[in-house]
Structures are given as structure tokens and as C-alpha cells.
C-alpha positions, 0 to 999 in steps of 0.5 A, spaced: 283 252 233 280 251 226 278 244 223 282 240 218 282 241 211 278 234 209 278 231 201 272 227 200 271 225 193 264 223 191 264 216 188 258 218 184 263 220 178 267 214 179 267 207 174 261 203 177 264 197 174 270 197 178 268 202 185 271 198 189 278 198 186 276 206 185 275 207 192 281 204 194 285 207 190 282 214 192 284 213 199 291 210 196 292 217 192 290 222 198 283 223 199 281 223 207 274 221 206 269 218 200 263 222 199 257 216 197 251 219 194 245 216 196 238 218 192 232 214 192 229 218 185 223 221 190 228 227 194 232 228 188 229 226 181 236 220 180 238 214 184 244 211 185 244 205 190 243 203 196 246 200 203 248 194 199 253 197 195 256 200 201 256 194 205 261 191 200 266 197 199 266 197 206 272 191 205 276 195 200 277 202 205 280 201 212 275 204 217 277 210 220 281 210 227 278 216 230 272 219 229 272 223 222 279 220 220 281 218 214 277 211 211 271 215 213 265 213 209 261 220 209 254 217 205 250 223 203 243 221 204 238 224 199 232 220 201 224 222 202 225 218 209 231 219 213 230 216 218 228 209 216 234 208 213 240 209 219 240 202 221 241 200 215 247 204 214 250 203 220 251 195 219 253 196 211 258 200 215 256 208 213 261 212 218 258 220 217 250 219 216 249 226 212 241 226 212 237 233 208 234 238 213 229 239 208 227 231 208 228 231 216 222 236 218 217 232 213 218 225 213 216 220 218 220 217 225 219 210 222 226 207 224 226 201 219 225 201 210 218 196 212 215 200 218 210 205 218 209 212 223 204 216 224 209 221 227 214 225 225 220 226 226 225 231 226 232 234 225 234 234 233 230 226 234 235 224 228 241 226 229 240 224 236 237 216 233 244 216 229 248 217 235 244 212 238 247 207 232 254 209 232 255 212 227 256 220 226 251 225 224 251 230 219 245 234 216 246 237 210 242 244 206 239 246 199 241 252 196 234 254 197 234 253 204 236 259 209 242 258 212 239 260 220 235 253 220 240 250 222 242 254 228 236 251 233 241 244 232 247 247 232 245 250 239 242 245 242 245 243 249 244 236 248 250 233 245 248 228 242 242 233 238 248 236 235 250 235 228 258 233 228 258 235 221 254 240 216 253 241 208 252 246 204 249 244 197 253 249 192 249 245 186 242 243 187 242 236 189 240 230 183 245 230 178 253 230 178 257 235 173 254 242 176 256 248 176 258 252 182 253 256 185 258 261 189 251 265 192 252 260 197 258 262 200 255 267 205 252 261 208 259 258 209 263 264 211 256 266 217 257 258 219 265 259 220 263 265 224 258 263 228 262 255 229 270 257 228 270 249 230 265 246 226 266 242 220 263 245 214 263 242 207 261 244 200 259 239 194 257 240 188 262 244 183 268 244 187 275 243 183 281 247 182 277 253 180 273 254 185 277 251 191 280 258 194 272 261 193 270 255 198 275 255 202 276 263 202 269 262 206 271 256 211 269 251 208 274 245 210 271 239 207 271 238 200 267 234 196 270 233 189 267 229 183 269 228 176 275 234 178 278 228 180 276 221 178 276 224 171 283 228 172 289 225 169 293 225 176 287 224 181 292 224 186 295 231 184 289 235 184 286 232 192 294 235 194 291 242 190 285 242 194 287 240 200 293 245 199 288 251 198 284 249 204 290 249 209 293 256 206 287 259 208 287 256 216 
């Protein structure tokens, strides 16, 4: 059974003076998730904001009742250092940690911002550490990244090594307000063909547009910025996009 469509608006094009207002009404127009875009300007050359921030939305969103629920805070986590940042997130009340593969495999196992490791982690010893945390976990891949890298998790016979989520990058990531890269839509369709039950999410792009490319390929989860904080009906274009991704399941 194919999963369902998601829509996750990313808070990034969001009105920073009233977010949590934002968020809220987001949720109240109909979107499934919120998309938090987390940069350190050393993975990505930006930054956004960190634990904090996430912590006092938090009240403005009902957690979500189930895993992958509606209230989820997936927090896409553009960091050098992963793995320092997990339990930080899960106090602050991050639901979905989305870590980068590229970060994973070059970063340290220290498990907190002020401590040190001379070992290194990696994707599998990750997702297994934000399972330990509680919260879900994603990884997430760069439009210059093969997608075969992410087999040897999503094959893995430990559960808990296994992501409950993957992203696809269809802009590089850094900045909001790129254009879709449809190149990358072959990663997606070869996911939902090897995983027809795995939750697959796009980001960067994405709108009435583009929606049907990405959908058309098997993505179900959707992240959506300035498509529909900018839009002059939010809710209008959350139920377009949802539209398209259940049309094709």
C-alpha cells in the first residue's frame, strides 16, 4: 500500500516576525506537517535558527498522535554535525530528525553541541542514536549525490538503523526560491520502486508546477515554501498539492 500524500510547508519563507501565528495557521489551512530548515552556514553557506526557535513553536502546534501524523515537526537538519545536535532537537520538540548523508559520513559521534570525538560516525550509528532519542529519523541526499547510497540503510536488518523517511534535494540546498531540478526525479521514481512503502519527500521548487513531475515519480511527501506562504489562498494550494499526489496513488 502506497503512503499517504503529506504536505509539509517549510517555514523558511514564512513571516519570522509572527511564525508561531504562521505555523499555526498553516496546520489550521491544511497542511500535514512543517518543514523547519535548520542551517549552521558551514554545510550550507546560510543560516536559519536553531533548537530554541523550535522549542517555542512547539506550543503553537499539537504534537502529532501518531507517528508521521499530522502536528509533525520534520526539522531538515543542514548541519556539519549532525549527530551533536539530536538531543537538542528532541527536547526542543523535533518529531522527524532529517539528517544529510553527506554530513553523516564526514562528521564526528559527538552526541552533544560542547563535546568532542575522535571517532566518526555514520548514517547507520545515527538514525540508530535518534531512535534512541525518540524521535524519528530521516536522511535526506544532495542533488550530486547517487541515489544507490542510501541502500546499504534502507537495507539494513536492524530496525532501528533504518530511516522512517527519505529526502531528495531538487534544489541544492542553502537558499529558498530555487527552481526545480526535474533531473532528480529518476532518484525518486528508482526509490518508490525498490520501497513502493517508503515515505519519499522532495524539497525545493515544488508548486502547482512542478507538483504532477514529482508526484508522477512517487513522491509523497511534499515540501512547499514560498508556493504557499507567498500565495494569496494558502489553503487553496496545500489541497492542489495534496490533490496531485493522491491522483497519481
Amino acid at each position: 500500500m502506497p503512503p499517504p500524500a503529506v504536505i509539509a510547508p517549510s517555514i523558511l519563507s514564512a513571516d519570522f516576525g509572527a511564525l508561531g501565528a504562521a505555523c499555526s495557521e498553516t496546520i489550521e489551512n491544511g497542511a500535514d506537517w512543517l518543514h523547519i530548515d535548520i542551517m549552521d552556514g558551514h554545510f550550507v553557506p546560510n543560516m536559519t535558527f536553531g533548537a530554541p526557535v523550535v522549542s517555542k513553536l512547539r506550543p503553537h502546534v499539537q504534537r502529532p498522535k501518531k507517528a508521521l501524523g499530522k502536528g509533525t515537526f520534520d526539522c531538515h537538519m543542514m548541519i556539519a554535525e549532525p549527530k551533536k545536535w539530536v538531543t537538542e532537537f528532541a527536547r526542543a520538540g523535533c518529531d522527524l530528525y532529517t539528517f544529510h548523508h553527506e554530513a553523516a559520513i564526514s562528521s564526528t559521534a559527538a552526541s552533544e553541541p560542547a563535546s568532542t570525538s575522535s571517532e566518526q560516525t555514520n548514517p547507520k550509528d545515527l538514525i540508530r542514536f535518534i531512535h534512541a532519542q525518540g524521535m524519528l529519523a530521516g536522511i535526506a541526499i544532495k542533488p550530486d549525490t547517487d541515489v544507490e547510497v542510501l541502500y546499504e540503510v534502507l537495507d539494513s536488518a536492524a530496525k532501528e538503523e533504518v530511516p522512517d523517511m527519505v529526502l531528495i534535494m531538487t534544489v541544492h540546498p542553502g537558499f529558498g526560491g530555487q527552481s526545480f531540478l526535474e533531473g532528480m526525479m529518476p532518484k525518486v521514481k528508482t526509490l518508490r520502486d525498490r520501497y513502493p512503502e517508503l515515505y519519499i519527500e522532495v524539497d525545493g521548487g515544488l508548486g502547482e508546477k512542478t507538483i504532477g513531475r514529482a508526484a508522477q515519480a512517487g513522491a509523497n511527501v511534499i515540501v512547499a515554501g514560498s508556493a504557499v506562504f507567498g500565495a494569496a489562498e494558502p489553503g487553496r494550494v496545500i489541497g492542489a498539492l495534496r490533490q496531485a499526489v493522491e491522483a497519481v496513488g
